[in-house]
C-alpha positions as CSV (number, residue, x, y, z in Angstrom):
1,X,0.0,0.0,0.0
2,X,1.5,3.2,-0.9
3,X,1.3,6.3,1.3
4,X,-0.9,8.2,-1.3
5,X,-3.4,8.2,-4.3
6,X,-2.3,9.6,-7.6
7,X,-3.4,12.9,-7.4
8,X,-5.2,12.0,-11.1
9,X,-8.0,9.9,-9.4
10,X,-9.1,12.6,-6.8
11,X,-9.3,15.2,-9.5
12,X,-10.7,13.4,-11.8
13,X,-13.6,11.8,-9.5
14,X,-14.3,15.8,-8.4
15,X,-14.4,16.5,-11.8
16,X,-16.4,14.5,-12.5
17,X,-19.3,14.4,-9.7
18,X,-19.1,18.9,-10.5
19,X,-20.6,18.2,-13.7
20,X,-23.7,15.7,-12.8
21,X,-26.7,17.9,-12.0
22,X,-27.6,17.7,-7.8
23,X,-30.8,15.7,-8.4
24,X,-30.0,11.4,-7.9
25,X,-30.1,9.3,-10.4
26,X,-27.8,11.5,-12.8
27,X,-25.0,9.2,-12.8
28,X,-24.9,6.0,-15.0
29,X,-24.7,3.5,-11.9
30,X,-27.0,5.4,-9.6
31,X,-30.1,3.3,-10.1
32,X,-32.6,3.3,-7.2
33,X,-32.1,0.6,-4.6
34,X,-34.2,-1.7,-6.0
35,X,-32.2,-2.0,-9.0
36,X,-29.0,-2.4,-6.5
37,X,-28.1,-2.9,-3.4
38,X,-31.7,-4.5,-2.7
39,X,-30.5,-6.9,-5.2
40,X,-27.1,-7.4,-3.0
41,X,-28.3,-7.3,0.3
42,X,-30.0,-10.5,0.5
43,X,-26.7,-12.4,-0.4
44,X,-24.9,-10.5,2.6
45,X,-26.8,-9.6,4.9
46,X,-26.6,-12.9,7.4
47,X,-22.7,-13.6,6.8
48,X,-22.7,-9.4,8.0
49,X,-24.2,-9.6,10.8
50,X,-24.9,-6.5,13.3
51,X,-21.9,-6.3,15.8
52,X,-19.2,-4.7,13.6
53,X,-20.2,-0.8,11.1
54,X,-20.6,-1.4,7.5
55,X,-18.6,0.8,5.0
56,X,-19.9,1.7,1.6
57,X,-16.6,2.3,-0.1
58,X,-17.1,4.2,-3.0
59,X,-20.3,5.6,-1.9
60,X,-20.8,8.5,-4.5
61,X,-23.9,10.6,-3.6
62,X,-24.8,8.0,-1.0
63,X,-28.0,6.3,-2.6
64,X,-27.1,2.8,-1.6
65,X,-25.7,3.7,1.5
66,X,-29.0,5.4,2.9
67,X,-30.6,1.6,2.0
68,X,-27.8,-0.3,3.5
69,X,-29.0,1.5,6.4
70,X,-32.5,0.2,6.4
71,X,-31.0,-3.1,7.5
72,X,-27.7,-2.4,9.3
73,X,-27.4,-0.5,12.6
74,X,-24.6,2.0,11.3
75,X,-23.5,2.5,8.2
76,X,-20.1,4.3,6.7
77,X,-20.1,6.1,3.3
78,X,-16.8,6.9,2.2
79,X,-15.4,8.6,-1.1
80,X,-12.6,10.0,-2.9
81,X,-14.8,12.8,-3.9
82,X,-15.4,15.7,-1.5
83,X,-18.1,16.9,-3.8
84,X,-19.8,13.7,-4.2
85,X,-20.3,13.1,0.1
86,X,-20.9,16.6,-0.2
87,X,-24.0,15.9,-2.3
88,X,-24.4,12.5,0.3
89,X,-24.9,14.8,3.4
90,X,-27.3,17.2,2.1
91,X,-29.9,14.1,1.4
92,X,-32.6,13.2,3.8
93,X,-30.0,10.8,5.8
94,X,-31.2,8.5,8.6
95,X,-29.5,8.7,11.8
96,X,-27.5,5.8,11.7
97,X,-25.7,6.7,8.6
98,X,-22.5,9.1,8.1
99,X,-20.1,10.4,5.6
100,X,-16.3,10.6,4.9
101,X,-14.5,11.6,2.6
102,X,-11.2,8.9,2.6
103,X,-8.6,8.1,-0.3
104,X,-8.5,4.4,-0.2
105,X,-5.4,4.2,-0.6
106,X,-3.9,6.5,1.0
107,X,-2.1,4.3,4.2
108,X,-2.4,7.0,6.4
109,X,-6.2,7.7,6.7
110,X,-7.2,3.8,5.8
111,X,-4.7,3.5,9.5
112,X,-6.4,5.4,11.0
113,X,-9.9,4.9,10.0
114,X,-9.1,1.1,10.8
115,X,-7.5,2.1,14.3
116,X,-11.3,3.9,15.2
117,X,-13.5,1.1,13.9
118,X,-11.9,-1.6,14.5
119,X,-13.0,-4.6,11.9
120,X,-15.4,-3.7,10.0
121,X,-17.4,-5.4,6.6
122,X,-17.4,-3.4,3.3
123,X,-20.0,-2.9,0.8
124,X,-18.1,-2.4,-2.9
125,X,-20.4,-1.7,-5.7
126,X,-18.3,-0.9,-8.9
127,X,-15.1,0.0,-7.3
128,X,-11.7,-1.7,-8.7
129,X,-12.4,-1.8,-12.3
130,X,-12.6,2.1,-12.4
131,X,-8.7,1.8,-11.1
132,X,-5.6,1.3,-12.9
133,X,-4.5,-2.5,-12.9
134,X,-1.2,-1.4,-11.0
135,X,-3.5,0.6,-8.3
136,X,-5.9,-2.2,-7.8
137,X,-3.8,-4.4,-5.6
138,X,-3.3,-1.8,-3.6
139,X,-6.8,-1.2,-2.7
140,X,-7.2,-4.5,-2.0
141,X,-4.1,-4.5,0.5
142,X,-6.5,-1.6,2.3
143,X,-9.4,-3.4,2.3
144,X,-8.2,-6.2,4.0
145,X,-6.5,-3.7,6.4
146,X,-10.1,-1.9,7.0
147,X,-11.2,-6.1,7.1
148,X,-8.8,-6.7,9.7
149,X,-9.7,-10.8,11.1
150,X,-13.3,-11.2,11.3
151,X,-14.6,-8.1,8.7
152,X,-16.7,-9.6,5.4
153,X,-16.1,-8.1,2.0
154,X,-19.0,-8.0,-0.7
155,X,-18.0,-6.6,-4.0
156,X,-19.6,-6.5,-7.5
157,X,-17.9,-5.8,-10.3
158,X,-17.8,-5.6,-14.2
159,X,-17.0,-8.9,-15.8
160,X,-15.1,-9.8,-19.0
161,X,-18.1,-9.5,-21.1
162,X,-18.9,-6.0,-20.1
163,X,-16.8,-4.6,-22.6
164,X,-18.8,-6.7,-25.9
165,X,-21.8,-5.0,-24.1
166,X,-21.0,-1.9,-24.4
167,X,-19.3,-2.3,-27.7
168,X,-23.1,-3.4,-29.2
169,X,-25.5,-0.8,-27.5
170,X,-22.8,2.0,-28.8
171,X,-23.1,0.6,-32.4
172,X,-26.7,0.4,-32.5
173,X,-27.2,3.8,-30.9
174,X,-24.6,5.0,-33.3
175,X,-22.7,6.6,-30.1
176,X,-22.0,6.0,-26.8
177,X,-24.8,6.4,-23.8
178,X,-24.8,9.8,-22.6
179,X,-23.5,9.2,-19.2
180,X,-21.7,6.7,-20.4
181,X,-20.2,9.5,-22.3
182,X,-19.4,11.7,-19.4
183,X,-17.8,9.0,-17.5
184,X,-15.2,9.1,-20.1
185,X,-15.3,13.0,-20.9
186,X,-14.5,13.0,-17.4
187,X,-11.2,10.8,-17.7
188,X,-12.3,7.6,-15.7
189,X,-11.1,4.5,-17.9
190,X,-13.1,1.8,-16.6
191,X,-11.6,-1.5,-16.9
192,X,-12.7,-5.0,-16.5
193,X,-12.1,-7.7,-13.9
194,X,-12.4,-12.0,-13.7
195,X,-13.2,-13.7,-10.1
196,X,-9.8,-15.2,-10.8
197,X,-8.6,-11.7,-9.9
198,X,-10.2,-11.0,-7.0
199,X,-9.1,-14.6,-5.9
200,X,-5.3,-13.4,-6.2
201,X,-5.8,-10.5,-4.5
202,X,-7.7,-12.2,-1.6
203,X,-5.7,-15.3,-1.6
204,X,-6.1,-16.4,2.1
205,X,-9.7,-15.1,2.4
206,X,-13.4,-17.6,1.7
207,X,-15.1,-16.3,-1.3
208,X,-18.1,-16.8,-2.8
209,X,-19.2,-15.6,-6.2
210,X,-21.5,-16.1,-9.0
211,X,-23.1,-14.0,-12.2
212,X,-25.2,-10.4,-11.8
213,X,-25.7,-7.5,-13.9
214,X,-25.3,-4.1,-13.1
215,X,-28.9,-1.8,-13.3
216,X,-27.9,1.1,-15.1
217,X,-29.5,4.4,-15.5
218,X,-29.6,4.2,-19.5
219,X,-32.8,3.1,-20.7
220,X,-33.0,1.0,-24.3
221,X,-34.5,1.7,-27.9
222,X,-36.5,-1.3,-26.6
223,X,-37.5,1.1,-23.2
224,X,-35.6,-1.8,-21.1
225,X,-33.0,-0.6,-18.3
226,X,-29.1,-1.4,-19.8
227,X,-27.9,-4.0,-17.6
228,X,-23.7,-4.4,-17.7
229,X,-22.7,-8.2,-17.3
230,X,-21.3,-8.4,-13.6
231,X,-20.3,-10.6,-10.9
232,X,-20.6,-10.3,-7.1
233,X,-18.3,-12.0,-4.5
234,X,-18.6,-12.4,-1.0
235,X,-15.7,-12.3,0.8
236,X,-14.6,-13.5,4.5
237,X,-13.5,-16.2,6.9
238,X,-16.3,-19.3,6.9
239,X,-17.7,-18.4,3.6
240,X,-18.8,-22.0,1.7
């Protein structure tokens, strides 16, 4: 884990959250709940538990988190993006829900953050793929920092055929989606990840996993929601 973020993803995440209008459901992953982490929670919630605070990491404007927090007892949004947990805080927030603003992988504040909570289980949605391949190890080696012995991981996250999927809605819209667009005006290169991946970077961790989709907020010729070929994994000692 190194000591700081390239200063490229902080500035490009508050670019990029500056230019989505304040209303939700702007961005192209910010379907309601029910298109998300409703979908999530029911493969998580017993393996979390109550005793130790849930993290969304990579919270954006907080729409998941505020749900997560109809069925946790607290729960942690944290962000690169000061504008983005900016927009998270000024929405109708339930009491058992708060906001940071944390680089994840910056050692420093993921030290201390750990040092306060103690071991905690993380919420994911969408997180490693936006990251440089070089970078994503390293946010691993912070998660399972934040994890510490007994904290469960549940990620989701853009598989291999994400990209041919994309690829065939641009060519028969004759462009990209529109907020597909602005994720990459913005500079955010998304990549793509196999479970294989998120076995090496958890090597001596239980997982879990199987096929999803990820709801997005771009609606087809056919007046169908675009849904982006995913997979979840669940992550964490006595998973079978």
């Amino acid at each position: 884990m190194t000591t700081t973020t390239p200063n490229l993803y902080q500035e490009i995440w508050e670019r990029y959250w500056s230019t989505l209008p304040s209303e939700p459901q702007t961005a192209l992953w910010d379907s309601t709940p029910q298109y998300a982490a409703a979908l999530d929670v029911p493969r998580f919630k017993a393996a979390f538990g109550q005793e130790r605070p849930i993290l969304d990491f990579g919270c954006g404007n907080g729409t998941q988190t505020r749900y997560l927090a109809e069925h946790f007892a607290r729960v942690i949004g944290t962000d690169i993006s000061s504008v983005a947990i900016e927009s998270a805080r000024r929405a109708d927030n339930p009491s058992n829900v708060e906001y940071r603003v944390i680089d994840g992988i910056n050692r420093t504040q993921v030290e201390t953050l750990s040092a306060e909570l103690g071991d905690v289980n993380i919420y994911m949605r969408t997180v490693l793929h936006q990251m440089q391949p070089e970078h994503r190890g390293q946010l691993a080696a912070a998660t399972e920092k934040l994890l510490g012995r007994t904290g469960m991981l549940y990620l989701v996250e853009l598989s291999e055929e994400a990209d041919a999927y994309f690829q065939r809605i641009t060519e028969e819209a004759g462009a990209p989606p529109e907020k597909l667009a602005v994720i990459l005006q913005s500079g955010i290169t998304p990549g793509l990840l196999k479970i294989s991946d998120i076995q090496e970077f958890f090597p001596n961790r239980d997982i879990r996993s199987g096929p999803t989709v990820i709801n997005t907020m771009h609606i087809l010729p056919s007046g169908d929601r675009a849904q982006v070929p995913a997979f979840y994994a669940l992550i964490g000692p006595g998973i079978v």
